[in-house]
C-alpha positions in Angstrom: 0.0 0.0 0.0 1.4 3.2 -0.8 -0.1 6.2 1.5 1.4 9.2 -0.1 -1.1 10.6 -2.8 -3.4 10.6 0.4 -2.1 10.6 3.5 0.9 12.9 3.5 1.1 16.2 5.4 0.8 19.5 3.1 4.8 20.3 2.7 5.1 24.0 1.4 7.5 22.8 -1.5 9.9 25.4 -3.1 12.2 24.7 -6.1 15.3 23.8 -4.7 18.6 26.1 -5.9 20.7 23.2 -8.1 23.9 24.2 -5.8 22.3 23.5 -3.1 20.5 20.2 -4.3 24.0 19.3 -5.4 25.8 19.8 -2.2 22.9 17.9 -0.5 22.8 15.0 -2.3 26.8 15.3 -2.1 26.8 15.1 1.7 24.1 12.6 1.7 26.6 9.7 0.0 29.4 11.5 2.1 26.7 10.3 5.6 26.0 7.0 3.7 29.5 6.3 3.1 31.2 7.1 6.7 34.1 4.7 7.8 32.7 4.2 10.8 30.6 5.7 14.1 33.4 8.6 14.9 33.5 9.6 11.1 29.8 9.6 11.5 29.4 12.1 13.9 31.7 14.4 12.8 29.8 14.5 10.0 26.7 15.3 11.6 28.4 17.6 13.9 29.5 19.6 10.5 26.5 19.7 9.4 23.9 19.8 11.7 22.9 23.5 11.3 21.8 23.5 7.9 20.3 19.4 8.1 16.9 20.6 7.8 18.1 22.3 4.9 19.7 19.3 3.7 16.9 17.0 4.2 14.4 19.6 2.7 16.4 19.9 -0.7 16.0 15.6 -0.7 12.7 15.7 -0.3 12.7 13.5 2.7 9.5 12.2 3.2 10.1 9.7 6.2 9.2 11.8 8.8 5.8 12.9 7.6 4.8 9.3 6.4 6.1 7.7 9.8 4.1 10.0 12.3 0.9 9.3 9.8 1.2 5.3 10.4 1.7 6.3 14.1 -1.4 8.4 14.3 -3.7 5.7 12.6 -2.5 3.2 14.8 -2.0 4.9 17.6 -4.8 8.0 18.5 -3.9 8.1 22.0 -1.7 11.6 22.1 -0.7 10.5 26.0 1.5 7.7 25.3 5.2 8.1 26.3 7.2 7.7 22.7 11.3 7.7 22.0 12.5 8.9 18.9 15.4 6.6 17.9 17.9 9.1 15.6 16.4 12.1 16.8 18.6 14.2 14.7 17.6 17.7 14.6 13.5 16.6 15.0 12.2 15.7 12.2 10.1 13.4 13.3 9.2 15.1 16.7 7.9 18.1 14.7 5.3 16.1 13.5 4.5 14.5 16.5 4.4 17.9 18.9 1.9 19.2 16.1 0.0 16.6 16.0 -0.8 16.3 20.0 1.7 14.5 21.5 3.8 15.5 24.4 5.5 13.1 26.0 8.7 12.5 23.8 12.1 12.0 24.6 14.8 11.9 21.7 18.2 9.8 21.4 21.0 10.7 19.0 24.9 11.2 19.0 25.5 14.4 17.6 25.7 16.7 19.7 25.8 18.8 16.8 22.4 17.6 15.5 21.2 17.8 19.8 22.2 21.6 19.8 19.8 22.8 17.4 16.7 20.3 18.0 16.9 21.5 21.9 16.1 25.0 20.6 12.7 23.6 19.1 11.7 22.8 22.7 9.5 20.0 21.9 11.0 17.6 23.1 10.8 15.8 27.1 14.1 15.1 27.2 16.8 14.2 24.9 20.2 11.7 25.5 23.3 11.3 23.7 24.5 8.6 22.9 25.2 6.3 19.7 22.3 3.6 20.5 24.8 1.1 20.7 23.4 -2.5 22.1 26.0 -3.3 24.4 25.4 0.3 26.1 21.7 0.0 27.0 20.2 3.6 27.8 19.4 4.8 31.1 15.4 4.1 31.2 13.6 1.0 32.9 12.5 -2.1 30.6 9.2 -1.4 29.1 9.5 2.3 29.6 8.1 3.4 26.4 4.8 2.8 24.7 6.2 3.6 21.4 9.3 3.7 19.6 9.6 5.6 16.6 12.8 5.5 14.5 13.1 7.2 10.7 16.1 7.1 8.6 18.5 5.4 10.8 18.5 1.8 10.1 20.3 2.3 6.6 24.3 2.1 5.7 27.0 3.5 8.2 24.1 4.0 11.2 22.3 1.0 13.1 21.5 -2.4 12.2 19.6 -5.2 13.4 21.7 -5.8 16.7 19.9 -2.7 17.8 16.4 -4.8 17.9 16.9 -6.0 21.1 17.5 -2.9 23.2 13.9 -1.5 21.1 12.4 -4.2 22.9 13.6 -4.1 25.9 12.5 -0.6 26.2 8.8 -1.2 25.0 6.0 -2.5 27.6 4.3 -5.3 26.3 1.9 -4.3 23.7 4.2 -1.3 22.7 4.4 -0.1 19.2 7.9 -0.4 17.3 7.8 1.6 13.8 10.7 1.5 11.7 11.6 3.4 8.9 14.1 2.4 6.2 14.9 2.0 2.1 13.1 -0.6 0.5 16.3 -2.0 -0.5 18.0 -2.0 2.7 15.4 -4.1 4.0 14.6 -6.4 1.1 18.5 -6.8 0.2 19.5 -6.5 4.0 22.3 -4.2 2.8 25.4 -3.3 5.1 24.8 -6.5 7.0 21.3 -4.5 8.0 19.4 -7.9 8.6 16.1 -6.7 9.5 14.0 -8.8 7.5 15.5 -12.0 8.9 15.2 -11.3 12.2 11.8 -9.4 12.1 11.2 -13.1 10.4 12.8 -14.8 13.7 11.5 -12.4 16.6 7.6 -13.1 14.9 8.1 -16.6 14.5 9.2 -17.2 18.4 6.0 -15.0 19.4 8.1 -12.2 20.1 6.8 -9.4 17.6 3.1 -9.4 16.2 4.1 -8.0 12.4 1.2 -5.2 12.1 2.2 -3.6 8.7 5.2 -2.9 6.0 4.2 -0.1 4.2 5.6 1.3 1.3 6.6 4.8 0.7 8.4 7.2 -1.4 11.0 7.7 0.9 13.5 10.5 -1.0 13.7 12.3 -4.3 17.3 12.4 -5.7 19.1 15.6 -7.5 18.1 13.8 -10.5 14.1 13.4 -9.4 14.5 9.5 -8.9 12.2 8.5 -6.3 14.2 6.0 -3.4 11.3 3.5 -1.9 11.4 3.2 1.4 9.1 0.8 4.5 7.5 1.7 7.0 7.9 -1.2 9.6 5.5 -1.5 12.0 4.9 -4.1 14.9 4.0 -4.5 18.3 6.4 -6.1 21.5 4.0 -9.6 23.1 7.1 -10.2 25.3 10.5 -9.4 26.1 
C-alpha cells in the first residue's frame, strides 16, 4: 500500500537552488559512506545547522509518512514515545503538532542535539550512539512507542539494535521502523532486519502489524528511493 497521494502532510514545496541540491545530495553519500561511528558524527556535527536544509532539498518524506502510520495506529496523544535518531526533529515536529507531548529523543551528535533542543519539543533528549552493548538509562518497558526514521540504513544501526527497542517497550508497545526498501529487502550493510523481524515473529516475540511502502526520497536527479515503513507491536520481552 502506498499512502502518499493521500495521506501525507501538506509540505510547502519550493524549487530547490541546483547548488544547493547538489551539495545535499553530495553530503548525503558522504553520511552513507562514513568509515565508521566517529567519522559519523563528525559528520553530523558539521552539518547539523543546515540538516533541515539538507533533508528539505531531498525531499525526505520519512518523517511525515512515519508519524501518519503512528497516528492511525495509535490515536492516543498520552503515550510516552522515543524517537530513535532524533537528529535535529524531524520526526518530533510532527508529532508535537500533532498532539503529543511526552517524547524523549536519542541521538549522537551533539551537533544535531544543539539545534533540536532550541525547538523545545521535546521531554528530554540523550546522547548517545544507541549502541546494544550500552543500553540507555530508562527501565525495561518504559516506552509505549518507539519511533525511529532514517536510521537503520548504511554506516548507522543495524539489526543488533532490535533487542534494546524491545527491551524498552511494555508489552503491547508499538515499534515503527523506517528504512529503504532496499535496505530491507536486500539486507544491505549487513542490515538484517528482514531475517530477524522473520525470527523475533516466528518465536512470538513481535506481532508484524504492517510494512508499508513509501516514497522515501527524491534524488538531485528526481528519482524517487522506496522506502518501508515497519511496524509491529512487543507480546514479550
Amino acid at each position: 500500500m502506498n499512502v502518499n497521494d493521500n495521506e501525507k502532510d501538506t509540505k510547502v514545496e519550493k524549487e530547490t537552488p541546483p547548488d544547493v541540491l547538489k551539495w545535499a545530495s553530495e553530503r548525503l553519500r558522504a553520511i552513507l559512506g562514513a568509515s565508521n561511528t566517529d567519522a559519523l558524527e563528525v559528520m553530523y556535527d558539521d552539518v547539523a545547522e543546515r540538516y533541515d536544509e539538507l533533508t528539505a532539498a531531498m525531499k525526505y518524506n520519512g518523517d511525515v509518512l512515519t508519524v501518519d502510520a503512528l497516528t492511525r495506529l495509535v490515536p492516543n496523544r498520552d503515550v510516552r514515545i522515543l524517537d530513535v535518531g532524533c537528529g535535529t526533529g524531524l520526526v518530533g515536529q510532527q508529532l508535537y503538532d500533532k498532539g503529543y507531548r511526552d517524547i524523549h529523543g536519542v541521538d549522537m551528535s551533539a551537533g544535531l542535539l544543539k539545534v533540536l533542543e532550541k525547538k523545545q519539543i521535546y521531554s528530554k533528549l540523550v546522547k548517545a550512539r544507541f549502541d546494544p552493548s550500552t543500553p540507555l538509562q530508562y527501565a525495561d518497558g518504559y516506552f509505549d512507542v518507539i519511533i525511529s526514521s532514517g536510521v537503520f540504513i548504511p554506516s548507522h544501526l543495524t539489526h543488533t539494535c532490535l533487542p534494546e527497542i524491545i527491551r524498552l517497550l511494555k508489552p503491547g508497545g508499538l515499534s515503527l521502523i523506517t528504512t529503504r526498501k532496499n535496505v530491507f529487502d536486500e539486507e544491505m550493510a549487513g542490515i538484517k532486519l528482514k531475517s530477524s523481524f522473520a525470527s523475533l515473529t516466528k518465536d512470538g516475540v513481535l506481532e508484524k502489524i504492517s510494512h508499508e511502502e513509501i516514497d522515501y526520497l527524491t534524488d538531485e536527479n528526481d528519482g524517487v528511493t522506496p522506502g518501508l515503513i515497519l511496524s509491529y507491536k512487543v507480546l514479550q520481552q
